[in-house]
KOLFI-460935 format. One record per residue (C-alpha): residue number from 1; x, y, z. Coordinates in steps of 0.05 Angstrom, whole numbers. Layout:
N
ATOM|NUM|X|Y|Z $
...
//
This chain:
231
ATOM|1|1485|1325|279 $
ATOM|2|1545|1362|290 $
ATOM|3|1593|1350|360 $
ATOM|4|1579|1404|392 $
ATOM|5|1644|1432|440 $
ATOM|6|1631|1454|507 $
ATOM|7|1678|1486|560 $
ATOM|8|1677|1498|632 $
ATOM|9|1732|1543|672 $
ATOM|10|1762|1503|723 $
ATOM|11|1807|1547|767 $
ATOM|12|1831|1531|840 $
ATOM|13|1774|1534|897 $
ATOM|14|1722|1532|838 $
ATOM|15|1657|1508|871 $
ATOM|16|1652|1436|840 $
ATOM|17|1576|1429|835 $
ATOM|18|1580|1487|790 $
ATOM|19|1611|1454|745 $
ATOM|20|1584|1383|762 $
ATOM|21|1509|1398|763 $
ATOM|22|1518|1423|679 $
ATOM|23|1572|1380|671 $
ATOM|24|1534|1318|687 $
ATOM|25|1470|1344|633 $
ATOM|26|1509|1373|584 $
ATOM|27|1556|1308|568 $
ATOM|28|1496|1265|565 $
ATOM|29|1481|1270|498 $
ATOM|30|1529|1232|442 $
ATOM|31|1535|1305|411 $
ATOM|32|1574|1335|457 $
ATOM|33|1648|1338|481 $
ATOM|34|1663|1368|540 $
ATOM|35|1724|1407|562 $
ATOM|36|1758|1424|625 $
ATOM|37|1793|1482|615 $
ATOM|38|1858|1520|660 $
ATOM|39|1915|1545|643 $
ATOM|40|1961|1482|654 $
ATOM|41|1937|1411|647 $
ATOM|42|1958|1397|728 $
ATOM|43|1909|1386|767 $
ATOM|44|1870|1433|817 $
ATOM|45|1834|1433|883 $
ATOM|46|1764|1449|886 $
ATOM|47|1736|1502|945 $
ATOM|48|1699|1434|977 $
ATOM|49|1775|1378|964 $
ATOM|50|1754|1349|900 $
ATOM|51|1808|1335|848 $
ATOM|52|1790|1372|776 $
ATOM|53|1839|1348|724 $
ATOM|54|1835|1394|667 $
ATOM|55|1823|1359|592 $
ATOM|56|1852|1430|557 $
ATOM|57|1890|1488|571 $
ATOM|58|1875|1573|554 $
ATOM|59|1927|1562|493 $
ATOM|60|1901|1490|470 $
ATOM|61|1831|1508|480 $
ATOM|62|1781|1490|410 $
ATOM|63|1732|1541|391 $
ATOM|64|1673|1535|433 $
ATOM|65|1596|1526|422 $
ATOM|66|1590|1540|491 $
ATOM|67|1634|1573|546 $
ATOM|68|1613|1569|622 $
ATOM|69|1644|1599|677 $
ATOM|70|1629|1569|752 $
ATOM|71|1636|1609|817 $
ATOM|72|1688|1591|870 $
ATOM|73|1716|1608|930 $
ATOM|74|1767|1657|951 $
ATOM|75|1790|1632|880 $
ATOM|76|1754|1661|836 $
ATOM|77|1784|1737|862 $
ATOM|78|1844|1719|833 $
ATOM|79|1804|1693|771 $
ATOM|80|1763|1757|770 $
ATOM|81|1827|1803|757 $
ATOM|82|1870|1755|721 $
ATOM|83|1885|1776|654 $
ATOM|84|1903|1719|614 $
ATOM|85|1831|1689|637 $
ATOM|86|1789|1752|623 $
ATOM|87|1820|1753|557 $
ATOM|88|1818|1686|539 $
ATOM|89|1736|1688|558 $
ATOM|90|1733|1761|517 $
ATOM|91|1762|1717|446 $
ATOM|92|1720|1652|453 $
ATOM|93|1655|1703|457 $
ATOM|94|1669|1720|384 $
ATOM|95|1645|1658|362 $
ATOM|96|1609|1621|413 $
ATOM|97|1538|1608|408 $
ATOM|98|1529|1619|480 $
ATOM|99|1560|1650|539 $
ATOM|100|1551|1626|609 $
ATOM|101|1562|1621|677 $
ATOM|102|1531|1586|747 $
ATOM|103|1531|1612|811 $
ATOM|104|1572|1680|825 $
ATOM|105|1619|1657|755 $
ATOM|106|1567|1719|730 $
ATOM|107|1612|1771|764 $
ATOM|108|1677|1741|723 $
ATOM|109|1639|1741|664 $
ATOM|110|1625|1813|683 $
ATOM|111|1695|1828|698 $
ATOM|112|1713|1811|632 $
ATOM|113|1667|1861|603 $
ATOM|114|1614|1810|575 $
ATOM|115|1550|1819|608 $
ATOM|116|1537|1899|609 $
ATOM|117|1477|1910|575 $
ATOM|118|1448|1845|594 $
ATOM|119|1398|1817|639 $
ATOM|120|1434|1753|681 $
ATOM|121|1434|1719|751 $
ATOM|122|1476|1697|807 $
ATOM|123|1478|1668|875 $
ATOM|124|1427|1723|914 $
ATOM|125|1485|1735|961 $
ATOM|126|1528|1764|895 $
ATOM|127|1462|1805|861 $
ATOM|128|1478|1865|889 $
ATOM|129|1553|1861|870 $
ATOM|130|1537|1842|808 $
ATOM|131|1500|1900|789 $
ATOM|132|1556|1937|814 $
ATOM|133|1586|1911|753 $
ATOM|134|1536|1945|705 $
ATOM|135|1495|1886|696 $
ATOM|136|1428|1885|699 $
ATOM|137|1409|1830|746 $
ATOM|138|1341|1780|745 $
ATOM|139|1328|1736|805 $
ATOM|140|1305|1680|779 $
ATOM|141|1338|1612|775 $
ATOM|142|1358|1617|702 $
ATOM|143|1360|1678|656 $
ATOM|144|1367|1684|585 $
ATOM|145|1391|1749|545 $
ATOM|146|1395|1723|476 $
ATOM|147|1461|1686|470 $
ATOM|148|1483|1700|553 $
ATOM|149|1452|1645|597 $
ATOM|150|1468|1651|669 $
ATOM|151|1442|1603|731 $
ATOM|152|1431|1630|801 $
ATOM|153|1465|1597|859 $
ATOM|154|1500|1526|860 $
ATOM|155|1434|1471|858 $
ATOM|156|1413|1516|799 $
ATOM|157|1466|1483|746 $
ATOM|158|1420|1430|736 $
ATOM|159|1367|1478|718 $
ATOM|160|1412|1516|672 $
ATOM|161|1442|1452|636 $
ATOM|162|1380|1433|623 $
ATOM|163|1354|1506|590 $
ATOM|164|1414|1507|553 $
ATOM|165|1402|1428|529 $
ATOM|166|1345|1447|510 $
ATOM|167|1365|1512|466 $
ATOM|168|1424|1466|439 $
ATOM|169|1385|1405|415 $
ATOM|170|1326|1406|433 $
ATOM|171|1259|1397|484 $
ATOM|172|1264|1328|469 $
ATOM|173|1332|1315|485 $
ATOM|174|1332|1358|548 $
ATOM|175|1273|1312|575 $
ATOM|176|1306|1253|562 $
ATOM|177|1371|1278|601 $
ATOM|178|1323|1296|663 $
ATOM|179|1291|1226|665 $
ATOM|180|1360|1198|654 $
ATOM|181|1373|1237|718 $
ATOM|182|1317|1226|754 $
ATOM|183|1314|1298|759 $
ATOM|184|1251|1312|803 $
ATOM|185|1264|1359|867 $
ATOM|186|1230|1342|930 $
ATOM|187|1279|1380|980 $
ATOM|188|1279|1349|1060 $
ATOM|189|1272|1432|1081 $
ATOM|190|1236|1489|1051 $
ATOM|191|1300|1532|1063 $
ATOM|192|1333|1537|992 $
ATOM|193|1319|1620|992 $
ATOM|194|1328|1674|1033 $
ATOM|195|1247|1689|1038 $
ATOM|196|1236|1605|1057 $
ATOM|197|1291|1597|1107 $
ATOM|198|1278|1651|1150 $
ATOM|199|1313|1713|1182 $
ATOM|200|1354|1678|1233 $
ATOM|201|1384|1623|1183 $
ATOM|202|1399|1678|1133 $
ATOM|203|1435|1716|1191 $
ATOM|204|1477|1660|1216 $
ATOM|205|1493|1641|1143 $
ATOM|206|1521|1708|1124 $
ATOM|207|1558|1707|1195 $
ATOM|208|1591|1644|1166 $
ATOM|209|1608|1671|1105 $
ATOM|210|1634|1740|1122 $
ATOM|211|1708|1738|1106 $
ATOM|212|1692|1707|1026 $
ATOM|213|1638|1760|1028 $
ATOM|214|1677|1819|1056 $
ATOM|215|1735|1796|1003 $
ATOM|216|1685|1793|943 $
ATOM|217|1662|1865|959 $
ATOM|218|1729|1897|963 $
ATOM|219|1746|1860|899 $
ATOM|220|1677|1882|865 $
ATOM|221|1694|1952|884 $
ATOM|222|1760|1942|845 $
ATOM|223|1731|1908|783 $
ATOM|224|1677|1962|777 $
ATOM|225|1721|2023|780 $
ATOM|226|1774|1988|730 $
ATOM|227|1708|1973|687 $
ATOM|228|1682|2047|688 $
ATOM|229|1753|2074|667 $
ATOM|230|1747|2026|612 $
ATOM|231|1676|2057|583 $
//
């Protein structure tokens, strides 16, 4: 079997279980090589302190089987009108297999002009921003447009690795990598959605958030008008 060459973004403030949760089931299997990719081989700060070191640069970077794109902090704004990235994402789509993203990484997929016309996911803070974007948006945990494969918020990455595995090589293989992991959720609190956890925790959750959300809707706003001048 062929090695099969895989790439996540890695940008400054990049959520690090996006890329961790795939990251950890997608280099399982002896197939695969994995790649870190930025645009200089120094390395960055994640939104939560960890230390990514990047394996590749934009410029170094091999044609990929798959691309992924995590979501980030007050990051990924800079990500989401950065040229040299959107680019870089729009020529590795001509001949990947499959385009991806976790978390809100969606909306820079979007902002590079690669997932109007499909169905995809996000963190269900970022759906509604995300259709701003022309996309048509599915909440569920993973969705699958024929070669786009996008995972809802954060946690989800291991659910998305594991589709993907499984498109990649195979049920078989995919299994094995969840019993590997001992991949079997049995969450301490029935809060992981909006509808479980309740008005109040949503409220005081969004009340935490407000300045990254506030600064993801004005930069939404921007992305979406550049995008309609564009069609």
């Amino acid at each position: 079997m062929s090695q099969l060459q895989i790439g996540f973004l890695v940008y400054p403030d990049v959520v690090q279980l996006d890329v961790m949760g795939a990251y950890q089931v997608l280099a399982f299997p002896p197939n695969t090589q994995v790649h870190l990719i930025w645009k200089t081989l120094t390395p960055i700060t994640s939104n939560e302190g960890l230390i990514f070191s990047p394996t590749v640069t934009l410029a170094n970077c091999p044609p990929l089987d798959v691309i992924c794109v995590p979501g980030g902090g007050m990051g990924q704004i800079e990500v989401m009108k950065d040229s040299e990235i959107l680019s870089f994402l729009q020529q590795q789509s001509n001949f990947t297999q499959y385009v991806t993203s976790v978390c809100s990484g969606s909306m820079i997929l979007a902002a590079a002009g690669l997932l109007q016309g499909y169905k995809a996911t996000c963190h269900w803070v970022f759906r509604d921003q995300l259709a701003m974007l022309g996309v048509e948006v599915v909440p569920q945990r993973v969705v699958i447009d024929r070669n786009r494969v996008t995972g809802a918020g954060v946690t989800s990455g291991i659910d998305f690795g594991l589709t993907l595995l499984g498109l990649l090589c195979g049920e078989e293989v995919a299994k094995m990598t969840q019993l590997m992991m001992e991949y079997m959720p049995d969450p301490p609190f029935d809060a992981g959605t909006p509808e479980a956890a309740g008005q109040e925790i949503v409220d005081s959750l969004m009340q935490l958030g407000k300045p990254l959300l506030d600064a993801f809707a004005d930069q939404t706003r921007v992305t979406a008008t550049q995008l309609s001048l564009k069609s």
